[in-house]
DOKE-950987 format. One record per residue (C-alpha): residue in three letters; x, y, z. Coordinates in steps of 0.001 Angstrom, whole numbers, plus 500000, padded with zeros to 6 digits. Each point is the difference from the previous one (the first is absolute). Example, Ala and Ser with C-alpha at 12.3 -4.5 7.8 and 13.67 -1.06 7.14 Angstrom:
residues 2
ALA512300495500507800SER501370503440499340
END
This chain:
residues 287
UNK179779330641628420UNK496518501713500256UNK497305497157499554UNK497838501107497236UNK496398498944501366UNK499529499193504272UNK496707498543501035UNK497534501253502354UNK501638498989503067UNK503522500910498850UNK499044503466499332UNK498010500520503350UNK503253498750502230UNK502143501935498406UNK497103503527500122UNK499995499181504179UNK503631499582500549UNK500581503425497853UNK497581500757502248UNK501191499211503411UNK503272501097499585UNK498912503910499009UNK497508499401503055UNK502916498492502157UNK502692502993499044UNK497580503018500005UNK498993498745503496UNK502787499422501709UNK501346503458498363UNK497107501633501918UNK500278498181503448UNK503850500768499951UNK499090503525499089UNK497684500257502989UNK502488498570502751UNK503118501436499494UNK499840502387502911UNK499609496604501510UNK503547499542499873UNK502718502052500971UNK501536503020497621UNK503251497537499547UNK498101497397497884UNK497690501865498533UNK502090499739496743UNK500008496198499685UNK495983500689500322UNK499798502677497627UNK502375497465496957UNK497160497813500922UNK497188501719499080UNK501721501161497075UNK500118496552498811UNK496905499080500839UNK499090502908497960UNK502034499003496811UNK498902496370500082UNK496095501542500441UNK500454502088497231UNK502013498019497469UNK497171496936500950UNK497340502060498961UNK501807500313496698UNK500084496518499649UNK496964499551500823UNK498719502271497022UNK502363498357497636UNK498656496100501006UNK496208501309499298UNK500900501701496647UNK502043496737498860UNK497614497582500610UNK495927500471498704UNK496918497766499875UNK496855499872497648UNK498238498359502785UNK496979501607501645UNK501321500685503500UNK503702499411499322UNK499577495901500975UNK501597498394496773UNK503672500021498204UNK501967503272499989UNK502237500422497175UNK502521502474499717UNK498652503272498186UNK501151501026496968UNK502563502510499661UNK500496499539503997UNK502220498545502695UNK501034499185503486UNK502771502226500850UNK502623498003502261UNK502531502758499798UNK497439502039502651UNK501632497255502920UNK503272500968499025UNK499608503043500323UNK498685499926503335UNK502513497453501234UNK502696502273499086UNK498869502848501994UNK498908497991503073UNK502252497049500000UNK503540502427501275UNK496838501439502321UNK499248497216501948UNK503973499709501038UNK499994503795500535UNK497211499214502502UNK501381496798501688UNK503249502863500556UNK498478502655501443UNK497665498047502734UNK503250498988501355UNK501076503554500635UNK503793499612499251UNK502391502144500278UNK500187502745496975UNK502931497877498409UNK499174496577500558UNK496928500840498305UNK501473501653496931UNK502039496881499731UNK497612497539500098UNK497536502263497148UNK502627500695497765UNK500842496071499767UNK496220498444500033UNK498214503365497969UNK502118499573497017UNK499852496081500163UNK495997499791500171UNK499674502389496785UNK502508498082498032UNK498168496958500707UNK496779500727499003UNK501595502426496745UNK501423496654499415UNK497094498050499701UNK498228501809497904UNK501485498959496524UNK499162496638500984UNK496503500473500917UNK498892501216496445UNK502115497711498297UNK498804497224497906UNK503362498236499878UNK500491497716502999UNK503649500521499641UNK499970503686500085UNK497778499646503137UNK502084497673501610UNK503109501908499491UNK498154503030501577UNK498688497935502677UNK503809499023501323UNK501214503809499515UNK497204500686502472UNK500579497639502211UNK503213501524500819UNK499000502962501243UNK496951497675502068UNK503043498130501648UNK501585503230500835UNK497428501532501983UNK499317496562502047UNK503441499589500478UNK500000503855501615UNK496478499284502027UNK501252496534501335UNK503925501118500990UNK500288503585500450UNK496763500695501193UNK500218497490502387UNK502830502088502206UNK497371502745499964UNK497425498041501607UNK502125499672502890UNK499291503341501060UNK496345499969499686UNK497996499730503328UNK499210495869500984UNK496460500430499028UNK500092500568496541UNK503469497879498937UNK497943497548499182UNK497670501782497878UNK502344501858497957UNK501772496671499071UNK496718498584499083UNK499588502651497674UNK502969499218497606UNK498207496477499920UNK496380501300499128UNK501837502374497461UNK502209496716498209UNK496962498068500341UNK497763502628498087UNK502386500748497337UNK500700496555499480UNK496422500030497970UNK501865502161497334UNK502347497799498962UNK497658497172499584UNK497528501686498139UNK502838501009497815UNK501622496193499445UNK496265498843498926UNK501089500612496181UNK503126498615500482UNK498596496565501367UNK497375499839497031UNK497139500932502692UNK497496501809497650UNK496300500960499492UNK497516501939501400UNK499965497944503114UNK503631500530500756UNK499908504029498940UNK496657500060502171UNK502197498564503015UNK502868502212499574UNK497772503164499985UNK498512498636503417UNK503233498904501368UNK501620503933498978UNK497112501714501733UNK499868497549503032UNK504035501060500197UNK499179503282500001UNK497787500038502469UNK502252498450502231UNK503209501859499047UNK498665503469500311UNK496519499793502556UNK500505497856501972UNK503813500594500203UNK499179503460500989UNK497736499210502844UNK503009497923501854UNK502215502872498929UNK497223502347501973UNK499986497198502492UNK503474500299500633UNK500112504131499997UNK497578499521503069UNK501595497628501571UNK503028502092499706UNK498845503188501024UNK498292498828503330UNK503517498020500508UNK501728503289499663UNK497353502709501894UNK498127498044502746UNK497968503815500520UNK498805499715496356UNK499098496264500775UNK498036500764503188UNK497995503018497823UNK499577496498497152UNK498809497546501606UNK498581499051503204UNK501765497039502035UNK497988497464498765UNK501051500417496677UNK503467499843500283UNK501361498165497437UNK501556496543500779UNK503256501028498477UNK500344502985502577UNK498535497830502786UNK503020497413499346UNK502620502638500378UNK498465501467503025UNK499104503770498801UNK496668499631501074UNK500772500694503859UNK501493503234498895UNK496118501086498856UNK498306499475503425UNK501452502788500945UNK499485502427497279UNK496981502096500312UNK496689498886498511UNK498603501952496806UNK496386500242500382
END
């Protein structure tokens, strides 16, 4: 439930982590846009899914944003005492739904295509996890704006079903994939279904909080930090290992278009282990 008053302080954490995450999306958005001919042609889609979603979680944050500063108003000179919610106003939760739906299936298309599968291993694994991310978050909604703690918990196990799904796909059947991905990005890429289980398990908890009687402005005040520091995670800084990866990728699989990249000093580690970086002494040096 939406807290009707939030003090000073309340209101200011939640106006900078709004604020942060539009900051953290619209940037990352424009550094990915800027170094995808950093990467080779290949992975330039799992880039390009990544800015989009960096661009959807931007966008739909700045709509939050304007919906938290109509809900809540002050008669205080300088905005430093209680805001209540204003009348006839609200804070629209349905805006986070919204954007989860479109970039929640995104982040598993872009997981997919940095690992450059073959056209029907690919298809297979999309058409299983795409599906399965939409229906989870469709699923959640009822609950969300539900009053009734059993309604919510009843929607809260239908979308859990779907959420064991799609780890049950990243931790099995994605695993025989990773077998064919070069040695110095394995590890990486299996890191990655962690970082993604461990930022979506914020959801779920900010969910239950009803459910376990955990109410108030504190508690609503903590679950809008802990959804924006999720998202932050989940889509920014996910993308930048997903970029990390491309790289790492594309000098693995063109040593030229590594020499032309980086100098030998900056060879990354993960190349250096697997011994690629003798192959670009001997490639010509772009000055």
């Amino acid at each position: 439930m939406i807290p009707d008053t939030l003090s000073n302080g309340q209101f200011e954490t939640v106006y900078n982590f709004l604020s942060l995450v539009i900051a953290s999306q619209l940037f990352t958005a424009v550094f990915l846009l800027i170094s995808l001919p950093r990467i080779l042609p290949r992975y330039r889609q799992a880039i390009t899914v990544a800015i989009i979603v960096c661009g959807i979680a931007a966008y739909h944050y700045f709509r939050i944003f304007d919906s938290f500063k109509g809900a809540f108003v002050t008669d205080s000179v300088g905005g430093t005492g209680t805001y209540t919610q204003a009348m006839g106003e609200g804070f629209n939760e349905g805006y986070r739904y919204v954007d989860w739906l479109l970039t929640v299936p995104l982040l598993l298309v872009e997981l997919i295509a940095v690992l450059a599968l073959t056209r029907k291993i690919q298809s297979k694994l999309l058409i299983r996890l795409v599906p399965a991310a939409a229906l989870m978050i469709a699923l959640g909604y009822p609950g969300e704006i539900s009053g009734d703690n059993g309604l919510r918990g009843l929607f809260g196990i239908l979308s859990t079903i779907p959420f064991a799904y799609i780890l049950f796909v990243l931790f099995t059947q994605l695993s025989k994939s990773l077998v064919n991905q070069p040695a110095g990005v394995r590890g990486t890429l299996g890191r990655l279904r962690f970082l993604l289980l461990l930022s979506w398990g914020v959801y779920p908890i900010a969910y239950l909080l009803p459910l376990l009687n955990i109410a108030g402005s504190d508690a609503w005040v903590a679950k809008q930090v802990g959804y924006s520091v999720a998202d932050i995670v989940a889509k920014a800084v996910y993308a930048l290992i997903i970029f990390h990866v491309a790289r790492i990728k594309s000098y693995d699989d063109d040593h030229e278009f590594a020499a032309i990249e980086t100098s030998r000093d900056e060879v990354p580690d993960e190349l250096r282990a697997t011994g690629h970086d003798s192959a670009r002494t001997s490639a010509p040096k772009v000055r």
